[in-house]
N, CA, C and O atoms as a Tinker XYZ file with bonds, in Angstrom:
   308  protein
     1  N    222.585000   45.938000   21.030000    73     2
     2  CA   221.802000   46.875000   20.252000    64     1     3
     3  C    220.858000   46.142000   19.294000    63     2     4     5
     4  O    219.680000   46.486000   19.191000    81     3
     5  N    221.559000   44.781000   18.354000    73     3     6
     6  CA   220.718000   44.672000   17.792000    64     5     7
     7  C    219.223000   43.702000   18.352000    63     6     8     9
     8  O    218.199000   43.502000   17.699000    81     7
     9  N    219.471000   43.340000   19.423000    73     7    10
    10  CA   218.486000   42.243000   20.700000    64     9    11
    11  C    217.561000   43.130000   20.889000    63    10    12    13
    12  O    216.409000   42.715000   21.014000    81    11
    13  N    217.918000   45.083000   20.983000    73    11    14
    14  CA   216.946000   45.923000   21.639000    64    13    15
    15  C    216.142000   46.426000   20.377000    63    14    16    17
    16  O    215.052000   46.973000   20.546000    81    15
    17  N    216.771000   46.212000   18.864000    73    15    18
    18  CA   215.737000   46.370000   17.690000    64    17    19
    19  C    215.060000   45.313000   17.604000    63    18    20    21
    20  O    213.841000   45.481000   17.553000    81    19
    21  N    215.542000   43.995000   17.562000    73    19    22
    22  CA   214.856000   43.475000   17.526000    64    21    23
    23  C    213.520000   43.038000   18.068000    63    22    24    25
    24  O    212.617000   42.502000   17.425000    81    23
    25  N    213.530000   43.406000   19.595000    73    23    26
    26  CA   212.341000   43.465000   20.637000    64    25    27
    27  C    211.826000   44.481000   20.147000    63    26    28    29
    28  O    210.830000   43.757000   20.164000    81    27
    29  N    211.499000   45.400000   19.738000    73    27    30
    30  CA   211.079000   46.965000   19.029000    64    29    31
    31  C    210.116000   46.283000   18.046000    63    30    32    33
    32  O    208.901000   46.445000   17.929000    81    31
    33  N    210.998000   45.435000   17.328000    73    31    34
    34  CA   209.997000   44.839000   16.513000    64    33    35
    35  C    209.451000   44.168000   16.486000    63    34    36    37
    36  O    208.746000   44.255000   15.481000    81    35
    37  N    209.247000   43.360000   17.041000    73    35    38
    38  CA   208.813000   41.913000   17.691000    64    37    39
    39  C    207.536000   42.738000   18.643000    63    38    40    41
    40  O    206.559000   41.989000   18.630000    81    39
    41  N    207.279000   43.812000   19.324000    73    39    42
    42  CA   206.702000   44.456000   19.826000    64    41    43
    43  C    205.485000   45.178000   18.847000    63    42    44    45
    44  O    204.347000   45.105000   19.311000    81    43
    45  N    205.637000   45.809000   17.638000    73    43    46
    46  CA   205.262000   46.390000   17.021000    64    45    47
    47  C    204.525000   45.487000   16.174000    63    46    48    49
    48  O    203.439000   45.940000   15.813000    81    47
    49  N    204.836000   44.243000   15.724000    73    47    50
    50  CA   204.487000   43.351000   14.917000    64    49    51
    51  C    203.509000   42.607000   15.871000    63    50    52    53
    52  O    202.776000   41.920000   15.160000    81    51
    53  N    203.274000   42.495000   16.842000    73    51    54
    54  CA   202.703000   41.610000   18.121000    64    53    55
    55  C    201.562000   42.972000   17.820000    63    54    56    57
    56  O    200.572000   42.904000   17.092000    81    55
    57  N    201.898000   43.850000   18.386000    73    55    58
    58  CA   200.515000   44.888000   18.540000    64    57    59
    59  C    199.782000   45.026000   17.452000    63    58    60    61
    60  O    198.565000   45.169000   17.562000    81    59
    61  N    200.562000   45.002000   15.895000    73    59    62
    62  CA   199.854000   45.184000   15.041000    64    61    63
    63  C    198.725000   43.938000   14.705000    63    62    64    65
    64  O    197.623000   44.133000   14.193000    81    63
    65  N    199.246000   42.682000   15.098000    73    63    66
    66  CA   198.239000   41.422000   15.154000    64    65    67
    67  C    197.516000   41.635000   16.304000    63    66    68    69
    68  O    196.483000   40.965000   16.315000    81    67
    69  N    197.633000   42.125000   16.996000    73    67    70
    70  CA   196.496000   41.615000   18.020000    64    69    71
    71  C    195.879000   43.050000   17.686000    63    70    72    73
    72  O    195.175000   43.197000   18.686000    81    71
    73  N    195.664000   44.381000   16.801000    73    71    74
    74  CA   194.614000   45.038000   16.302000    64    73    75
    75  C    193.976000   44.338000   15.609000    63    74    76    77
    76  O    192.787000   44.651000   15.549000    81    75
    77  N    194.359000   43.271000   14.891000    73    75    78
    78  CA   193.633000   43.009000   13.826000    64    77    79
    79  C    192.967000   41.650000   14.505000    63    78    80    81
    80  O    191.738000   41.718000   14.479000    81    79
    81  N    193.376000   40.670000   14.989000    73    79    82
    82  CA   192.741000   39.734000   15.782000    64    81    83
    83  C    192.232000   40.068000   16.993000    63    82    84    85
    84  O    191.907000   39.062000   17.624000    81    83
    85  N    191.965000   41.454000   17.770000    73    83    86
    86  CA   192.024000   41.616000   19.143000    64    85    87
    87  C    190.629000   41.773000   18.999000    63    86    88    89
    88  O    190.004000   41.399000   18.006000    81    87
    89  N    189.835000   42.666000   20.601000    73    87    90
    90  CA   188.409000   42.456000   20.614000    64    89    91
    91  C    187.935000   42.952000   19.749000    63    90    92    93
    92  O    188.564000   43.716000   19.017000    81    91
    93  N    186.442000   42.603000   19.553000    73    91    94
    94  CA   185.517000   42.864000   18.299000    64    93    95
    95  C    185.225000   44.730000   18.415000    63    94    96    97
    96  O    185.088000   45.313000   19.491000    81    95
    97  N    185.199000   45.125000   17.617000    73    95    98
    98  CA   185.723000   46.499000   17.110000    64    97    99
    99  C    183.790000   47.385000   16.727000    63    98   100   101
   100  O    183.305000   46.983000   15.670000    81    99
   101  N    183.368000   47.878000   17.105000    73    99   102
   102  CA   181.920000   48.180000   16.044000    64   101   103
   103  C    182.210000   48.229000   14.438000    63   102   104   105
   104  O    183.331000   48.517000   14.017000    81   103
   105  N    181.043000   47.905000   13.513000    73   103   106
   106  CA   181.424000   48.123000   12.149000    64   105   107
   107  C    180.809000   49.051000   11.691000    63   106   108   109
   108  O    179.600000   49.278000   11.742000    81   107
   109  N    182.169000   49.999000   10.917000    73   107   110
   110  CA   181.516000   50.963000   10.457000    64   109   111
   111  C    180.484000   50.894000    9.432000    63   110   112   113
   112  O    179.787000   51.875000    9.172000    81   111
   113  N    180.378000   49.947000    8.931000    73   111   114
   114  CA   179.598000   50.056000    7.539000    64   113   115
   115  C    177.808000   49.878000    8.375000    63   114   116   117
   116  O    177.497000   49.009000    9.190000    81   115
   117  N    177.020000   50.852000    7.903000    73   115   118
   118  CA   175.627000   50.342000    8.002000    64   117   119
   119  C    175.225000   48.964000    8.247000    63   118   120   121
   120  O    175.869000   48.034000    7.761000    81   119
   121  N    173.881000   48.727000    9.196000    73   119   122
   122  CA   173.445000   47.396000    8.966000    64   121   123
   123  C    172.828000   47.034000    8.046000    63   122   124   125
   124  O    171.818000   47.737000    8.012000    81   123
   125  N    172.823000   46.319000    7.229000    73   123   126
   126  CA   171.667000   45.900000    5.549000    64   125   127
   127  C    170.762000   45.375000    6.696000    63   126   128   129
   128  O    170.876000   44.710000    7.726000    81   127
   129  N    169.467000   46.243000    5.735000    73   127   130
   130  CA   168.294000   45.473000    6.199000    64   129   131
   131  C    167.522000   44.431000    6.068000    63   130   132   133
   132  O    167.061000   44.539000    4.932000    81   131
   133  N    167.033000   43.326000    6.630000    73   131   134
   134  CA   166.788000   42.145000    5.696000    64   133   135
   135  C    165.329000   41.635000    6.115000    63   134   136   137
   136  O    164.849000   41.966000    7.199000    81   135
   137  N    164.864000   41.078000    5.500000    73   135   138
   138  CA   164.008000   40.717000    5.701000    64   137   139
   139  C    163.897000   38.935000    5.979000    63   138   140   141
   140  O    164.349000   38.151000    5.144000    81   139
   141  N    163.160000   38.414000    7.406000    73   139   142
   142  CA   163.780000   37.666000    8.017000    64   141   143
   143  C    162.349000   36.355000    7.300000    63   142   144   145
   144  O    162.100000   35.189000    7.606000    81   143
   145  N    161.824000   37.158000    6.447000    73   143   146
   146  CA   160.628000   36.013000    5.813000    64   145   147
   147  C    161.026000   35.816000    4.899000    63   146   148   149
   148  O    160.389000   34.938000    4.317000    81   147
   149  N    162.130000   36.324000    4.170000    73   147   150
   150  CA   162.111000   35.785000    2.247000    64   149   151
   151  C    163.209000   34.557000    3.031000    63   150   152   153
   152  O    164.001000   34.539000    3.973000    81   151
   153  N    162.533000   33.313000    1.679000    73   151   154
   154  CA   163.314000   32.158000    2.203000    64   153   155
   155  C    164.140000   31.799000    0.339000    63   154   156   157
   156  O    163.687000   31.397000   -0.733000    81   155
   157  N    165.710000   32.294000    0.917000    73   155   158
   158  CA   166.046000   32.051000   -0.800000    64   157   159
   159  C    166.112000   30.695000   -1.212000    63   158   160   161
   160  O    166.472000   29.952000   -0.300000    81   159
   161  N    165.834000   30.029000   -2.499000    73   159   162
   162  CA   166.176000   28.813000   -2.759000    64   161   163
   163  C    167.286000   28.084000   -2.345000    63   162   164   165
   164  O    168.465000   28.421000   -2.456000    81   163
   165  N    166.698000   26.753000   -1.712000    73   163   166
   166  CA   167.981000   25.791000   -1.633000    64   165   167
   167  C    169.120000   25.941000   -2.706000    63   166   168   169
   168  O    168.728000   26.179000   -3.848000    81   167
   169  N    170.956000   25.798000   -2.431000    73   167   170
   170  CA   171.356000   25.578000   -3.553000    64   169   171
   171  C    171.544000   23.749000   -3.972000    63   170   172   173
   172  O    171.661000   22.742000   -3.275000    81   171
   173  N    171.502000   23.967000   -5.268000    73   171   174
   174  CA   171.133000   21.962000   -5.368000    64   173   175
   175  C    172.566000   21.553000   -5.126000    63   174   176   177
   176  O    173.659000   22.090000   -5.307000    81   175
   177  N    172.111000   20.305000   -4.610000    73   175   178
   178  CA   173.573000   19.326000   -4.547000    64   177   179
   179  C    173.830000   18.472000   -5.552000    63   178   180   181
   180  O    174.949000   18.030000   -5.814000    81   179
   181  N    172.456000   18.130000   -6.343000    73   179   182
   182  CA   172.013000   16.932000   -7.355000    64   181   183
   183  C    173.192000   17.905000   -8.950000    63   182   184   185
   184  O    173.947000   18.856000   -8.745000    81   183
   185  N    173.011000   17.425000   -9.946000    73   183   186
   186  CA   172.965000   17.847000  -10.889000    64   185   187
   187  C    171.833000   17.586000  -11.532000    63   186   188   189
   188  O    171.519000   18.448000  -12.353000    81   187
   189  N    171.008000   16.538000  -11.412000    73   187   190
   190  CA   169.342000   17.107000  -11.547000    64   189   191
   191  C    168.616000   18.417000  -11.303000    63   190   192   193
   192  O    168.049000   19.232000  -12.032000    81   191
   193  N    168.868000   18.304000   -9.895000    73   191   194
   194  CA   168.094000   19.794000   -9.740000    64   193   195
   195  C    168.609000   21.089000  -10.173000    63   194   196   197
   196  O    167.995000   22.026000   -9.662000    81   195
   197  N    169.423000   21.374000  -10.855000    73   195   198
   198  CA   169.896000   22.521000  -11.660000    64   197   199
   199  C    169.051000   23.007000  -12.753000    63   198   200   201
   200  O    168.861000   24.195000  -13.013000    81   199
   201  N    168.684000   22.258000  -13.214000    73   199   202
   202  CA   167.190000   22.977000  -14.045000    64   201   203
   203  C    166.216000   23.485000  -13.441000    63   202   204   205
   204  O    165.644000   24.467000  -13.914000    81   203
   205  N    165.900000   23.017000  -12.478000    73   203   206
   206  CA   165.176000   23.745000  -11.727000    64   205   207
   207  C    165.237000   25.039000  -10.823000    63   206   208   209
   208  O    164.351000   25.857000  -10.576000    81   207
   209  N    166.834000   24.963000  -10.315000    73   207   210
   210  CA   167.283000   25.870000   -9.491000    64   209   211
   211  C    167.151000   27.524000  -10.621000    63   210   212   213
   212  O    166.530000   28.367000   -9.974000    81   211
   213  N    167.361000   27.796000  -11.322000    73   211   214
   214  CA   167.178000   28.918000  -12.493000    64   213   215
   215  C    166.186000   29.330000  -12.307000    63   214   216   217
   216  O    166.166000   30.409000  -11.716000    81   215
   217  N    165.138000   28.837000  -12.620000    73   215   218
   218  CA   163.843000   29.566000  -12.619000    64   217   219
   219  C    163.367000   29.678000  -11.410000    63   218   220   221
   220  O    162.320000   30.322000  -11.355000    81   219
   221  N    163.861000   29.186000  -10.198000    73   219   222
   222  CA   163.293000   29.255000   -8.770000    64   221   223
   223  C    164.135000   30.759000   -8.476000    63   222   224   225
   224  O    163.625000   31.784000   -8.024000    81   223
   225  N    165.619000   30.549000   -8.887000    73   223   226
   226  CA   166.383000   31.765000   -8.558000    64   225   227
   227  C    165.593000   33.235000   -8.790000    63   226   228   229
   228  O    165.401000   34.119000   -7.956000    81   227
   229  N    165.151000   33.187000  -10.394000    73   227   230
   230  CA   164.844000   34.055000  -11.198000    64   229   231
   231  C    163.521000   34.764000  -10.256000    63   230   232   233
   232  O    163.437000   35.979000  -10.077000    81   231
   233  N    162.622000   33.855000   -9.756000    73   231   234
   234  CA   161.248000   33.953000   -9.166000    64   233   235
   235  C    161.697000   34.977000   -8.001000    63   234   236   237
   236  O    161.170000   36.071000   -7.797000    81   235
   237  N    162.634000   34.488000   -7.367000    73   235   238
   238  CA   163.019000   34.735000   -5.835000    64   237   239
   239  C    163.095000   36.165000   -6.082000    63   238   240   241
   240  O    162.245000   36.980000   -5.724000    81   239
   241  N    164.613000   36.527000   -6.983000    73   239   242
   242  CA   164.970000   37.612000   -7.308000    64   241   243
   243  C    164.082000   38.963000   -7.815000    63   242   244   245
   244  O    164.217000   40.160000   -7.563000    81   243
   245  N    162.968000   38.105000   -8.768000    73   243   246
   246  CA   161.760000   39.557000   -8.876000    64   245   247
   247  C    160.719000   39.334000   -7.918000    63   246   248   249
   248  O    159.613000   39.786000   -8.214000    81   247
   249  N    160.847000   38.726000   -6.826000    73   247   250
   250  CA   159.656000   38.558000   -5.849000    64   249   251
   251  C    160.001000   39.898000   -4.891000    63   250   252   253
   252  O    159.308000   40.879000   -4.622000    81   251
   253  N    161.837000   39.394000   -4.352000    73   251   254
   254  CA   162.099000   40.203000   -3.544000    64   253   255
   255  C    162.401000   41.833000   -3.975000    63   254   256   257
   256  O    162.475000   42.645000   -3.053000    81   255
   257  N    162.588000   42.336000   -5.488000    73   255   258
   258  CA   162.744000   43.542000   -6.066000    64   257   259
   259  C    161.593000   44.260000   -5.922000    63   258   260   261
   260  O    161.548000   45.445000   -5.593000    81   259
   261  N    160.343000   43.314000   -6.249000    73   259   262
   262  CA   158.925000   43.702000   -5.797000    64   261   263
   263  C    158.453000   44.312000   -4.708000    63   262   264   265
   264  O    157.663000   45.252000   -4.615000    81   263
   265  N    159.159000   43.520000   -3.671000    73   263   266
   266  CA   158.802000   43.685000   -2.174000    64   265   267
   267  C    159.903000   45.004000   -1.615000    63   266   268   269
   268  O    159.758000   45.563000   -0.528000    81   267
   269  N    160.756000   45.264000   -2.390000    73   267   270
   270  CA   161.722000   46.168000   -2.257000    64   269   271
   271  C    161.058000   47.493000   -2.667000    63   270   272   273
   272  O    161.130000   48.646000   -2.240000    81   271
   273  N    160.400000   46.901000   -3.636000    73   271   274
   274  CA   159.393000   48.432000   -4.262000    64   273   275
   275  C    158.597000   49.007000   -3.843000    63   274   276   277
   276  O    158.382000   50.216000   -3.768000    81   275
   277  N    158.027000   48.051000   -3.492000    73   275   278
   278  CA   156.825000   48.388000   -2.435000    64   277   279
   279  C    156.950000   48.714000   -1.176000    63   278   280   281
   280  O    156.010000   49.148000   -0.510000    81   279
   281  N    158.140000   48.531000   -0.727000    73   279   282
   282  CA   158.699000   49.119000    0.697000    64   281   283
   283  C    159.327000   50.924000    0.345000    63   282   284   285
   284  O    159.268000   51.666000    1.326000    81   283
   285  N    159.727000   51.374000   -0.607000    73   283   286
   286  CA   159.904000   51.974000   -1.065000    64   285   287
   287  C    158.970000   53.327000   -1.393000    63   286   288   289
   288  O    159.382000   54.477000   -1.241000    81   287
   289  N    157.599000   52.961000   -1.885000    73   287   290
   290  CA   156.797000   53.240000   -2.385000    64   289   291
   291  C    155.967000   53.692000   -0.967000    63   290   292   293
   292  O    155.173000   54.631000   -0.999000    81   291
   293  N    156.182000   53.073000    0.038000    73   291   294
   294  CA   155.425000   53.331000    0.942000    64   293   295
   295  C    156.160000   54.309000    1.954000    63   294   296   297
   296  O    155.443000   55.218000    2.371000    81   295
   297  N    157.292000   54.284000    2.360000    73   295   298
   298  CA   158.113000   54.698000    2.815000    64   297   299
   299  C    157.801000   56.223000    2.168000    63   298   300   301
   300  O    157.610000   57.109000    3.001000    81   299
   301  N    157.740000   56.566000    0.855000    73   299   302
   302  CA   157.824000   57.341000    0.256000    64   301   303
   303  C    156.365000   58.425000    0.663000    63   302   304   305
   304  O    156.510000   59.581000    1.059000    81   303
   305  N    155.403000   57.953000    0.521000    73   303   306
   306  CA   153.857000   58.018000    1.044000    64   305   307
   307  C    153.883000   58.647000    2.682000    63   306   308
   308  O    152.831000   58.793000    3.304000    81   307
C-alpha cells in the first residue's frame, strides 16, 4: 500500500514539473512594443565612465518619453 502512494506521488510531482518545464506554453501577458532603433546606453565597466553614464541615461530616458509622446499624439489624430 504504501509503494502504491508512493507512485501516486512520485506521479503527481513528475507531472507537476514537467507543466512547469514542459513545452513552451503562449504568454498571456501582451507583447510590449518596442522600438527596434532606440539604442540604450552602454552600461560602463570602467569606474571612469560612470560620470558619464548619468547624463547619457537621463538623455536616453527623455528622448524615448518624447518619442512615446509623439506616438501617442498621433495615434490620437
Amino acid at each position: 500500500m504504501r509503494l502504491i502512494v508512493l507512485l501516486i506521488a512520485l506521479l503527481l510531482v513528475s507531472y507537476a514539473i514537467y507543466q512547469q518545464i514542459g513545452p513552451e506554453r503562449p504568454s498571456r501577458a501582451p507583447a510590449v512594443e518596442t522600438d527596434p532603433v532606440i539604442q540604450a546606453p552602454q552600461i560602463p565597466q570602467r569606474v571612469e565612465d560612470l560620470r558619464t553614464f548619468e547624463p547619457r541615461m537621463q538623455q536616453f530616458m527623455d528622448e524615448s518619453a518624447e518619442k512615446r509622446q509623439r506616438r501617442l499624439e498621433d495615434a490620437e489624430h
